[in-house]
FIKOLKOL-423603 format. One record per residue (C-alpha): residue number from 1; residue in one letter; x, y, z. Coordinates in nm, 3 decimals. Example, Ala and Ser with C-alpha at 12.3 -4.5 7.8 and 13.67 -1.06 7.14 Angstrom:
{i: 1&aa: A&xx: 1.230&yy: -0.450&zz: 0.780}
{i: 2&aa: S&xx: 1.367&yy: -0.106&zz: 0.714}
***
This chain:
{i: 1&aa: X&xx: -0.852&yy: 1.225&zz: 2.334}
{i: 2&aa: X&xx: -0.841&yy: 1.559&zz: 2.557}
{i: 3&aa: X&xx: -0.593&yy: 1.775&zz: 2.672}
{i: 4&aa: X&xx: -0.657&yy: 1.894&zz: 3.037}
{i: 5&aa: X&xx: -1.069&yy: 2.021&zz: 3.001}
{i: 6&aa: X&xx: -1.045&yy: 2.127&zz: 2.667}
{i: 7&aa: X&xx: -1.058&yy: 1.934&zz: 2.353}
{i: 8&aa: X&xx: -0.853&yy: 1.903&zz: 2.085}
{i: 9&aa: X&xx: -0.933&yy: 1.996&zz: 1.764}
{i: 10&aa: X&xx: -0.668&yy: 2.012&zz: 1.492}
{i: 11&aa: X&xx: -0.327&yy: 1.893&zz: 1.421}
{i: 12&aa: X&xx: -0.034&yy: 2.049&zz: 1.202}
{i: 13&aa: X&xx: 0.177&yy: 1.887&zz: 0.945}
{i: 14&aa: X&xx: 0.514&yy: 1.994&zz: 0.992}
{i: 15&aa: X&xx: 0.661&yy: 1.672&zz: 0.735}
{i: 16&aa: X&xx: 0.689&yy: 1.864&zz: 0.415}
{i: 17&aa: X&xx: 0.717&yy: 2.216&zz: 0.457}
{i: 18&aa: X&xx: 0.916&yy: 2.380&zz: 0.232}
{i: 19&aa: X&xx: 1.025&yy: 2.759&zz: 0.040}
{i: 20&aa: X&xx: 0.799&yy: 2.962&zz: -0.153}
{i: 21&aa: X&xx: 1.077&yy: 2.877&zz: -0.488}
{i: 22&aa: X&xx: 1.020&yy: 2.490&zz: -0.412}
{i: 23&aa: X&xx: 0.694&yy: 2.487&zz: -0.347}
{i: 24&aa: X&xx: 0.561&yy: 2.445&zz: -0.709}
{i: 25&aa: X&xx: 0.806&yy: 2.206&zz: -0.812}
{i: 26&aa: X&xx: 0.724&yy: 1.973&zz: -0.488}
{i: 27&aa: X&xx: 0.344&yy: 2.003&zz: -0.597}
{i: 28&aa: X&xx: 0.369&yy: 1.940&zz: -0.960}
{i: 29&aa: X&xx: 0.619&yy: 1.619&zz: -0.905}
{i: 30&aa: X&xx: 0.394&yy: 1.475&zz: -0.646}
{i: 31&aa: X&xx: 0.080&yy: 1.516&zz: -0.854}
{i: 32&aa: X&xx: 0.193&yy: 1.391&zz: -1.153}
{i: 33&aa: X&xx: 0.306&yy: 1.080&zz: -0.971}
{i: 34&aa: X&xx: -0.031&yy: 1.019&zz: -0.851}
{i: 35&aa: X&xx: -0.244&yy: 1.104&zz: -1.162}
{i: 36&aa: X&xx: 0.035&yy: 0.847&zz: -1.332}
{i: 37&aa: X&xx: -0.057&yy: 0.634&zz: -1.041}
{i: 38&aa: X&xx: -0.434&yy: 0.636&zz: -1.052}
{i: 39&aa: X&xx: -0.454&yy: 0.619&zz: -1.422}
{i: 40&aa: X&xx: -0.239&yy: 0.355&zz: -1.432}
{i: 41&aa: X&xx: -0.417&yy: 0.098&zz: -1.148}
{i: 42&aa: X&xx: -0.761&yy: 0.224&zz: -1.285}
{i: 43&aa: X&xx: -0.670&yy: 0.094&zz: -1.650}
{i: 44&aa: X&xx: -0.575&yy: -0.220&zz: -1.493}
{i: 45&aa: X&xx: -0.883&yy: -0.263&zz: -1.328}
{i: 46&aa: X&xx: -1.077&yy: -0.144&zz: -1.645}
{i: 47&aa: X&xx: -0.901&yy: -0.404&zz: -1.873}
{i: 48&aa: X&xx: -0.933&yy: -0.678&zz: -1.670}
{i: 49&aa: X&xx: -1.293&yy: -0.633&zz: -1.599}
{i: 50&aa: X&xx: -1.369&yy: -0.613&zz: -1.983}
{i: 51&aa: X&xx: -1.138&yy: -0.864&zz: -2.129}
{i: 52&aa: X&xx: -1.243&yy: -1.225&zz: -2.067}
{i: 53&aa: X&xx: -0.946&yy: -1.370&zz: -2.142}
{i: 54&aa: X&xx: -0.817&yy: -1.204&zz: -1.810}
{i: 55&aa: X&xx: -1.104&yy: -1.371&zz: -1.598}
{i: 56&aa: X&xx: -0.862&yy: -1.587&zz: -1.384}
{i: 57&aa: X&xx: -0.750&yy: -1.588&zz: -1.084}
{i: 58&aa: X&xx: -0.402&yy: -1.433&zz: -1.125}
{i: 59&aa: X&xx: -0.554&yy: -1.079&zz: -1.258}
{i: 60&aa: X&xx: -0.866&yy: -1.109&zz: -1.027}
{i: 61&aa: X&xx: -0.544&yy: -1.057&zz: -0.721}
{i: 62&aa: X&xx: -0.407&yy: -0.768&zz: -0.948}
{i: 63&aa: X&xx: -0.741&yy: -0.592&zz: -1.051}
{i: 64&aa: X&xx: -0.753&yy: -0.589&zz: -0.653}
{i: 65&aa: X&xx: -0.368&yy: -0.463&zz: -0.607}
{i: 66&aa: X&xx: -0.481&yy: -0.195&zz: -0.827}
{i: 67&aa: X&xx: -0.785&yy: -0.090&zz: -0.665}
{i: 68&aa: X&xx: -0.607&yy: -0.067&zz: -0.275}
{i: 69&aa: X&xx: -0.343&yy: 0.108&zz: -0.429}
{i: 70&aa: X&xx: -0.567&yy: 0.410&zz: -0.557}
{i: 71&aa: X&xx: -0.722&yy: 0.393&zz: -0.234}
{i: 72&aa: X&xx: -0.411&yy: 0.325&zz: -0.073}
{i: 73&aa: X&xx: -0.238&yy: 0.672&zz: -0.190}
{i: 74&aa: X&xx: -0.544&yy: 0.858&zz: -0.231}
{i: 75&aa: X&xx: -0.597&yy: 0.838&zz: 0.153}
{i: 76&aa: X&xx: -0.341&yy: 1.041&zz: 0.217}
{i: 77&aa: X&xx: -0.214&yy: 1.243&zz: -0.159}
{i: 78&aa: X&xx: -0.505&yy: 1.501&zz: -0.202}
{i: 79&aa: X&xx: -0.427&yy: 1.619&zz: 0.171}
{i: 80&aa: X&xx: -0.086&yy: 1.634&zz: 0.097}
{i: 81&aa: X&xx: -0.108&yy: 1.844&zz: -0.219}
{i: 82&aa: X&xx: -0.373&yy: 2.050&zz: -0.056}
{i: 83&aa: X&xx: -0.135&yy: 2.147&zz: 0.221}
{i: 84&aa: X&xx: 0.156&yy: 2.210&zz: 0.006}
{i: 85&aa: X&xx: -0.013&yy: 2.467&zz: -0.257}
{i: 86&aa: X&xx: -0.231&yy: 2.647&zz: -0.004}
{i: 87&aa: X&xx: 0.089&yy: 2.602&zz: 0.289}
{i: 88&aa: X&xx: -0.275&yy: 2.571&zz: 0.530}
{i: 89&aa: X&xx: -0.100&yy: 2.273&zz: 0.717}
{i: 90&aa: X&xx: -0.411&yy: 2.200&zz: 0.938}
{i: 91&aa: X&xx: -0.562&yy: 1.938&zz: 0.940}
{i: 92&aa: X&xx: -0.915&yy: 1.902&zz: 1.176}
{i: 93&aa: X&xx: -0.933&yy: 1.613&zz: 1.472}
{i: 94&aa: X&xx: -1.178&yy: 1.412&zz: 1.275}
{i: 95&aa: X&xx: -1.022&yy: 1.392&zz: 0.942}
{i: 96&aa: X&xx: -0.691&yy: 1.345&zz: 1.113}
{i: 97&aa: X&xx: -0.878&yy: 0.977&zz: 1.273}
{i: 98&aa: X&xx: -1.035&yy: 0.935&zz: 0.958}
{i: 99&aa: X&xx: -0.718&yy: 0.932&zz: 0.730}
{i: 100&aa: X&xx: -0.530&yy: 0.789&zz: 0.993}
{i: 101&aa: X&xx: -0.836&yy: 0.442&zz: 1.020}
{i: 102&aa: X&xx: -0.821&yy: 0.412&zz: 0.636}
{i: 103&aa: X&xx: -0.413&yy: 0.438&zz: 0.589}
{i: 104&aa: X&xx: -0.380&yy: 0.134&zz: 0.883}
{i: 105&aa: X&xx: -0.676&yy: -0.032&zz: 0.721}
{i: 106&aa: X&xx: -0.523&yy: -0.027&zz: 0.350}
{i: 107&aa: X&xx: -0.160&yy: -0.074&zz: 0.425}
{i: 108&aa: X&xx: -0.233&yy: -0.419&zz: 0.618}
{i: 109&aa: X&xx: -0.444&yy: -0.491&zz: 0.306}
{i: 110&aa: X&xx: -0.208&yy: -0.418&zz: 0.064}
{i: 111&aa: X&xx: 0.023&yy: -0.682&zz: 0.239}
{i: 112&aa: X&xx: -0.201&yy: -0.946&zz: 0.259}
{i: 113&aa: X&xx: -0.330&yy: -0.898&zz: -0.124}
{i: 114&aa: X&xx: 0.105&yy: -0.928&zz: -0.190}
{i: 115&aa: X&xx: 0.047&yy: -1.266&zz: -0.024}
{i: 116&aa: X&xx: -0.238&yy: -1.352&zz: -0.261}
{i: 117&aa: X&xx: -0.059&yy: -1.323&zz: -0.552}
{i: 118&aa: X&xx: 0.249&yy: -1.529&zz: -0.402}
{i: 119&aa: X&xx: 0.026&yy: -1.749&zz: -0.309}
{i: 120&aa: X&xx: -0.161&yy: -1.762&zz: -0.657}
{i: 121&aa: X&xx: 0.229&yy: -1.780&zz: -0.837}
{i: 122&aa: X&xx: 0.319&yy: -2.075&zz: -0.637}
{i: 123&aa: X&xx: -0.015&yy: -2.278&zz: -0.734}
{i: 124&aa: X&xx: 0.091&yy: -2.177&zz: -1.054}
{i: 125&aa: X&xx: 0.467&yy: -2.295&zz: -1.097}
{i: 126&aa: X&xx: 0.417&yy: -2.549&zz: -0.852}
{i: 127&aa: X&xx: 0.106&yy: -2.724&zz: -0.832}
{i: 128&aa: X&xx: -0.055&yy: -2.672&zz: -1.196}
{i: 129&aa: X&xx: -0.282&yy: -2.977&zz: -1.140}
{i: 130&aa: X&xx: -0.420&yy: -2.833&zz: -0.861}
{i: 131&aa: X&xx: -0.472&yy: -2.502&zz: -0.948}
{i: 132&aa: X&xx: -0.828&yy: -2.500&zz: -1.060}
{i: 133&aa: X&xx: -0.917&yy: -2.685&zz: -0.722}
{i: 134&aa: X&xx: -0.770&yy: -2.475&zz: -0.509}
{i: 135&aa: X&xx: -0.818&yy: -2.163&zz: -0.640}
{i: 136&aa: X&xx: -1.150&yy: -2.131&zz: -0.753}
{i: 137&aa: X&xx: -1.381&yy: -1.818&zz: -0.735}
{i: 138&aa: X&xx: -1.529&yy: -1.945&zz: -0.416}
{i: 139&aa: X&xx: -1.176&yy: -1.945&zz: -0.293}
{i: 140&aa: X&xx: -1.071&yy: -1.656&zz: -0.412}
{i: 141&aa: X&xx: -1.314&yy: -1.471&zz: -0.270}
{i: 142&aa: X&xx: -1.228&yy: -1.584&zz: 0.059}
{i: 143&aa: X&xx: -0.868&yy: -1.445&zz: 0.009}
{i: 144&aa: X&xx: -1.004&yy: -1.124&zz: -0.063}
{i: 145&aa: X&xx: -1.259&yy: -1.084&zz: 0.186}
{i: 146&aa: X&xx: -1.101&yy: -1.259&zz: 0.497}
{i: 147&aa: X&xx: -0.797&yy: -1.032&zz: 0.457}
{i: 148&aa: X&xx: -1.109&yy: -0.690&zz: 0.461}
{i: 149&aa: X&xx: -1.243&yy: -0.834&zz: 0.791}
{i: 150&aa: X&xx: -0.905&yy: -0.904&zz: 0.954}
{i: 151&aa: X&xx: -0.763&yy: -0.552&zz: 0.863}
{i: 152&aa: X&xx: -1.047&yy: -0.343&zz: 0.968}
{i: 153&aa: X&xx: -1.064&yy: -0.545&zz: 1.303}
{i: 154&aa: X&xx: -0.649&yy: -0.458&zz: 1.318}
{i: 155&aa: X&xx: -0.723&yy: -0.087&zz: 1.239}
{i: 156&aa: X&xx: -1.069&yy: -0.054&zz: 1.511}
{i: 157&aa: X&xx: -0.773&yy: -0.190&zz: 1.794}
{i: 158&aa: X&xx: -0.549&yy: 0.042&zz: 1.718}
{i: 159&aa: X&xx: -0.830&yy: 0.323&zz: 1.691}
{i: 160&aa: X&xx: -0.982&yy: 0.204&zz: 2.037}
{i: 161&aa: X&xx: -0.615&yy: 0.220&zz: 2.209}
{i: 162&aa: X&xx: -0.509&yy: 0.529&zz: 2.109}
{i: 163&aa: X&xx: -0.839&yy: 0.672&zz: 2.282}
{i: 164&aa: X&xx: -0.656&yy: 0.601&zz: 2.605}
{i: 165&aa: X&xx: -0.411&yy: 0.850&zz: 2.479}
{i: 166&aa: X&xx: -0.387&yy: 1.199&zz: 2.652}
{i: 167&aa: X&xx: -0.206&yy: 1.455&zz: 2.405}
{i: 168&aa: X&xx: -0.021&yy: 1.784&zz: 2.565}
{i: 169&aa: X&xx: 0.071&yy: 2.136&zz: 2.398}
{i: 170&aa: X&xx: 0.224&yy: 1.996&zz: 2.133}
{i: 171&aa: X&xx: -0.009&yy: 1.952&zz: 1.812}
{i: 172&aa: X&xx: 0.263&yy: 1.926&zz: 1.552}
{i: 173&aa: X&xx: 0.272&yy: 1.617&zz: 1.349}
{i: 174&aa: X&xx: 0.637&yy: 1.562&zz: 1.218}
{i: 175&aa: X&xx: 0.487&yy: 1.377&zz: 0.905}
{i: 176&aa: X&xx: 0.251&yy: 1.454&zz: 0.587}
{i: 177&aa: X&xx: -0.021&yy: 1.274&zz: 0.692}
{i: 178&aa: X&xx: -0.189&yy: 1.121&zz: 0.987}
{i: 179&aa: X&xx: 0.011&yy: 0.779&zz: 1.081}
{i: 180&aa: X&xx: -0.025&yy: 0.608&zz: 1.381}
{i: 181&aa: X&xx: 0.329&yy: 0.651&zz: 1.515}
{i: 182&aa: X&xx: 0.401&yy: 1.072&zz: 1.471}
{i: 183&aa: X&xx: 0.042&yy: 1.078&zz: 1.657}
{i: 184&aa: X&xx: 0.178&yy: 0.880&zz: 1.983}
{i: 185&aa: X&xx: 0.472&yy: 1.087&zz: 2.009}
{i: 186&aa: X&xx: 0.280&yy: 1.395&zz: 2.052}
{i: 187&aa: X&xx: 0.123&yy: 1.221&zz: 2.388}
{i: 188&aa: X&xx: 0.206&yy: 1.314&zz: 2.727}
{i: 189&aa: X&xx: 0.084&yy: 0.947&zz: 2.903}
{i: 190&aa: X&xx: 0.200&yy: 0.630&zz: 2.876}
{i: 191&aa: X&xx: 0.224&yy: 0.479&zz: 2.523}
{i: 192&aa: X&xx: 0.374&yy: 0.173&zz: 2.612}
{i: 193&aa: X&xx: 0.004&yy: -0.023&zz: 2.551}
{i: 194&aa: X&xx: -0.015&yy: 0.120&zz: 2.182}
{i: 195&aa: X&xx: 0.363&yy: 0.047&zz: 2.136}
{i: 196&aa: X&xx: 0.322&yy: -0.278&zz: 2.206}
{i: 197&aa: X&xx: 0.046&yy: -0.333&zz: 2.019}
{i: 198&aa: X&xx: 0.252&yy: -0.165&zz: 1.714}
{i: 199&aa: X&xx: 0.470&yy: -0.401&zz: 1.761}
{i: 200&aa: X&xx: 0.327&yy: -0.712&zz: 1.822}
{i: 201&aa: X&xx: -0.003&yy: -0.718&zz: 1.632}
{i: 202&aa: X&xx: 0.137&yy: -0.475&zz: 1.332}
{i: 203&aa: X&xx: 0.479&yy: -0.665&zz: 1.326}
{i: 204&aa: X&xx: 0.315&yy: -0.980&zz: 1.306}
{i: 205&aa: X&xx: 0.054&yy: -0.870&zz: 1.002}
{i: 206&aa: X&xx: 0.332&yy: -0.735&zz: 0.807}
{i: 207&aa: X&xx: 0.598&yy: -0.974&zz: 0.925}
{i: 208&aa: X&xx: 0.372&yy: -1.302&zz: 0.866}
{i: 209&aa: X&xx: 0.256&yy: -1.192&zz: 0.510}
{i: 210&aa: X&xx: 0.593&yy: -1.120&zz: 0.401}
{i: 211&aa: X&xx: 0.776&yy: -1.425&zz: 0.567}
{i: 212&aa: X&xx: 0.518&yy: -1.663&zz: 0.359}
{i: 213&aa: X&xx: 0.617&yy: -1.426&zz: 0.051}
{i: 214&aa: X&xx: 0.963&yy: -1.468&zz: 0.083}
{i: 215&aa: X&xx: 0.880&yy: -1.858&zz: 0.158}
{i: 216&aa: X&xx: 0.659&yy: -1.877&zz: -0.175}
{i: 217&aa: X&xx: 0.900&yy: -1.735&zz: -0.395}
{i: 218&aa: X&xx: 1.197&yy: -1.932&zz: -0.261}
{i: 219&aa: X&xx: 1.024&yy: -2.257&zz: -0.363}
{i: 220&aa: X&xx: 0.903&yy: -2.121&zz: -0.711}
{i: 221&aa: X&xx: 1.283&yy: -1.986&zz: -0.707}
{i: 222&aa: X&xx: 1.433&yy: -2.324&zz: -0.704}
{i: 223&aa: X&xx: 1.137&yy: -2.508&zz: -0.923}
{i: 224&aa: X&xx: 1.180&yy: -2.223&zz: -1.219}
{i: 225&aa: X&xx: 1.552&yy: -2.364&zz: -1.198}
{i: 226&aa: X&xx: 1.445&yy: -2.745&zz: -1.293}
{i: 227&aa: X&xx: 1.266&yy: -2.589&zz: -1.591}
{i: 228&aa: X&xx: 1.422&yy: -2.778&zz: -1.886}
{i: 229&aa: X&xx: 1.310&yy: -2.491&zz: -2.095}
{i: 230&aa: X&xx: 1.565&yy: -2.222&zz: -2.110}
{i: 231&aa: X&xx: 1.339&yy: -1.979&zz: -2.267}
{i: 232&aa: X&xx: 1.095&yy: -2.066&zz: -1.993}
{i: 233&aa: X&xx: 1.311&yy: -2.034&zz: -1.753}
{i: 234&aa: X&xx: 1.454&yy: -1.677&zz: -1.836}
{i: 235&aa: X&xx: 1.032&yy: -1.562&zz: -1.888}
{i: 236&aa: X&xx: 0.984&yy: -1.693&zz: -1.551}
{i: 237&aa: X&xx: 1.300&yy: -1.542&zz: -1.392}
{i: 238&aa: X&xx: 1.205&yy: -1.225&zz: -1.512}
{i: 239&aa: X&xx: 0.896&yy: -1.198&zz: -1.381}
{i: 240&aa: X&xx: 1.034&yy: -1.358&zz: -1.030}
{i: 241&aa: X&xx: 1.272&yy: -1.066&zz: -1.006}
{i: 242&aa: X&xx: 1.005&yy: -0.755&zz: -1.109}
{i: 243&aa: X&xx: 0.794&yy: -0.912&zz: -0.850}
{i: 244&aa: X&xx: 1.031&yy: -0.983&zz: -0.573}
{i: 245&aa: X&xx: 1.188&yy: -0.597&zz: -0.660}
{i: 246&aa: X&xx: 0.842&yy: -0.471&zz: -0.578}
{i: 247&aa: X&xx: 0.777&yy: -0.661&zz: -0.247}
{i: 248&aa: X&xx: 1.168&yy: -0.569&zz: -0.128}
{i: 249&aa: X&xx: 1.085&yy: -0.219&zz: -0.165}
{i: 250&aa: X&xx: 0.715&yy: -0.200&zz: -0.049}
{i: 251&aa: X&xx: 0.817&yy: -0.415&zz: 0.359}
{i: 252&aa: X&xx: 1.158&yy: -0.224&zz: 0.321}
{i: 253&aa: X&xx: 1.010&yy: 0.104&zz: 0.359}
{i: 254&aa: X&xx: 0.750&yy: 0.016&zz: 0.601}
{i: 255&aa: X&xx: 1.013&yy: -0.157&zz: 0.813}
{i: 256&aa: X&xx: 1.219&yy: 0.195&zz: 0.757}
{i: 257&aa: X&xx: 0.886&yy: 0.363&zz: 0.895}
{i: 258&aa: X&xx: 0.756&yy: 0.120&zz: 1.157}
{i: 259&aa: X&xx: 1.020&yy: -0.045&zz: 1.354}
{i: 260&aa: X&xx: 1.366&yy: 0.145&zz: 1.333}
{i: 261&aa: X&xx: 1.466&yy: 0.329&zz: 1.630}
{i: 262&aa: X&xx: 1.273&yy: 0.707&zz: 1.684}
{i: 263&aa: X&xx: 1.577&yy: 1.004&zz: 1.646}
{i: 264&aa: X&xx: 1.616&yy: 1.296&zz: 1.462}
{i: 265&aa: X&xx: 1.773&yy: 1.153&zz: 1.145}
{i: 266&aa: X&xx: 1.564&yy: 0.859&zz: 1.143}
{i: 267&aa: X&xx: 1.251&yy: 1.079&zz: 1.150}
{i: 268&aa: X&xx: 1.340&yy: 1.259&zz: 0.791}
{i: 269&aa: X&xx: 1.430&yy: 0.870&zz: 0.682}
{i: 270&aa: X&xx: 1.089&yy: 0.782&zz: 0.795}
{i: 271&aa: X&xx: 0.922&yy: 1.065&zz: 0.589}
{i: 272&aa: X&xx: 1.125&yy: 0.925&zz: 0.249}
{i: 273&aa: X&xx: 1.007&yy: 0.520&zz: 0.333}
{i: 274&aa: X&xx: 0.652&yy: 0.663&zz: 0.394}
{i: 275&aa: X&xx: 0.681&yy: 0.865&zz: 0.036}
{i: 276&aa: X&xx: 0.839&yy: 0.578&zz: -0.073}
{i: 277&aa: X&xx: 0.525&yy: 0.284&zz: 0.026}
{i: 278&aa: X&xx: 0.234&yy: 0.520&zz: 0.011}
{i: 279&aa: X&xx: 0.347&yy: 0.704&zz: -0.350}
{i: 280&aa: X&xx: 0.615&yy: 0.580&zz: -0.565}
{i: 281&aa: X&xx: 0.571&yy: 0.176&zz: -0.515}
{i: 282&aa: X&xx: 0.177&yy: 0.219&zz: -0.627}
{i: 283&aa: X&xx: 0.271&yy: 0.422&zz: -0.894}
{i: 284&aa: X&xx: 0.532&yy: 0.145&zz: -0.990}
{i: 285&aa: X&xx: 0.290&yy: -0.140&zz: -0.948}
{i: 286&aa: X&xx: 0.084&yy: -0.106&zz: -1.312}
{i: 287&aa: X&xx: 0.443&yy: -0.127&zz: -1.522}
{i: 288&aa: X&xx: 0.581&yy: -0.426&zz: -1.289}
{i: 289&aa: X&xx: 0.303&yy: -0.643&zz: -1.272}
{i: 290&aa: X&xx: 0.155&yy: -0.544&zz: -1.581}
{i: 291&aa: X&xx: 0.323&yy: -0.391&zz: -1.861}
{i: 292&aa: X&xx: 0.590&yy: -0.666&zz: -1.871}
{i: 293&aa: X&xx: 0.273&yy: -0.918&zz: -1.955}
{i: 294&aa: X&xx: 0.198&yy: -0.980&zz: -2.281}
{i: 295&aa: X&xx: -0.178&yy: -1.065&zz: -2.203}
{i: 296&aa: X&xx: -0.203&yy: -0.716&zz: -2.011}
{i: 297&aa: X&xx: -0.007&yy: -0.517&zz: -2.296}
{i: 298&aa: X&xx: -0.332&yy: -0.667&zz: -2.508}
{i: 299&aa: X&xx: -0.605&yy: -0.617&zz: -2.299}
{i: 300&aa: X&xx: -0.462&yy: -0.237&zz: -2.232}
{i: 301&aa: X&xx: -0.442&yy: -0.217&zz: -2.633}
{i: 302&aa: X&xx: -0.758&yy: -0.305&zz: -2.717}
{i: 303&aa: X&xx: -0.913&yy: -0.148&zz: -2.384}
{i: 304&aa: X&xx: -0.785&yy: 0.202&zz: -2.512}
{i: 305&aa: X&xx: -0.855&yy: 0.098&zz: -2.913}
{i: 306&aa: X&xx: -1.191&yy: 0.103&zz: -2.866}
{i: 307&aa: X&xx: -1.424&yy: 0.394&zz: -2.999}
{i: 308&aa: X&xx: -1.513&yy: 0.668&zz: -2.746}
{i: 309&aa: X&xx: -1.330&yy: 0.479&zz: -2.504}
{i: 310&aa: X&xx: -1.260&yy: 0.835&zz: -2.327}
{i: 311&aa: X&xx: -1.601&yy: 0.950&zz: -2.347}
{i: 312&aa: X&xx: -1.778&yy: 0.599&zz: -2.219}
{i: 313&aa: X&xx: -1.642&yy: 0.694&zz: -1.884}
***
């Protein structure tokens, strides 16, 4: 990407500037969220990996949640916090690509690993005969991987197009990190190639994922209803709405992000949904899907029980 002979090589964040007498607060709120964040996914991972009990399926979809969502926020956070304490908002050409590859890359894996666990719920409630059969580690595996190869081969199209791009004067990015969207809006061609493509290869990997989520839960929905059980049913129900709470709020703000019209007011919106998806939902994640389950509440005990836990790592 070139402007005119000369090329470029940095952009500025312009997305969260703020005062000198907000500027500690801002950093301290946001890196507490993410230390709470990466703690919290990382002791997942850590208890599921070293309680055998939690060898199955189910947790090998979380242990996975967990891990994109450290990489998931960690793409873009230390960048972020970097720029805020040091109010340096540059960031170079290369690492702008680089962050921007990686943040496509994760958030289209994020949705399809949302889609595992659907899936992997639905088996559950039901088809319990089948469950061993069709999930099995061979299986599994494929649900994980395929979903790696498909979103890396979504993120290289959208890298390739935007090297079409020609970019003007303007270098300011109206956002805290590099996203695929501020970046076109700095151009001075034609976009209409990489718009499309935004919408019609990114709507459809976040819009298929989350129309076979809503299609999965809908069916467990009205089976958890025939339960005879009533404490059954009110276990289940609980854990249908936690999860269901968490998927609402991760596709709401990347529709708020992605595919509302571009204007002034919708810009600063855009900037709270991308807080909101990239931040606060991972951080969320670990009590959701986690702390509400008795198994997990155990593994996390005795994970942390054990004798120089802290100093093993």
């Amino acid at each position: 990407m070139q402007h005119g002979n000369q090329t470029i090589s940095e952009f500025f964040f312009m997305g969260l500037t703020v005062g000198s007498e907000q500027q500690q607060l801002i950093f301290t709120l946001f890196l507490c969220t993410c230390l709470v964040m990466v703690v919290g996914n990382l002791l997942i991972i850590l208890a599921i990996i070293n309680d055998a009990h939690l060898h199955s399926p189910m947790y090998f979809f979380l242990a996975n949640l967990s891990f994109t969502d450290i990489c998931f926020t960690t793409t873009t956070s230390p960048k972020m916090l970097a720029n805020i304490q040091s109010q340096i908002l540059a960031i170079s050409f290369t690492g702008c690509l680089t962050q921007m590859y990686f943040f496509m890359l994760l958030v289209e894996m994020n949705n399809f690993v949302l889609a595992d666990m659907a899936y992997d719920w639905y088996i559950a409630i039901c088809h319990p005969l089948h469950y061993a059969a069709l999930l099995s580690p061979k299986h599994c595996a494929l649900l994980v991987v395929t979903p790696w190869v498909i979103s890396n081969l979504v993120s290289i199209l959208h890298f390739n197009l935007l090297a079409l791009v020609t970019f003007c004067d303007q270098r300011e990015i109206l956002h805290f990190f590099c996203d695929l969207e501020p970046i076109l809006r700095l151009a001075c061609s034609d976009t209409q190639i990489n718009d499309l493509t935004i919408l019609v290869v990114g709507g459809a990997f976040i819009f298929i994922p989350f129309t076979f989520i809503l299609v999965s839960y809908a069916i467990i929905g009205c089976t958890v209803f025939e339960f005879p059980s009533a404490k059954g049913k009110w276990k289940t129900s609980s854990t249908y709405s936690s999860h269901l709470s968490t998927v609402f709020l991760c596709y709401g703000s990347i529709v708020g992000a992605y595919f509302l019209p571009s204007s002034a007011y919708l810009a600063e919106k855009e900037k709270v949904a991308a807080i909101m998806y990239t931040i606060v939902t991972p951080m969320m994640n670990p009590f959701i899907y986690s702390l509400r389950n008795k198994d997990m509440k155990g593994a996390l005990k005795r994970l942390l029980s054990r004798k120089n836990f802290f100093w093993s790592w």
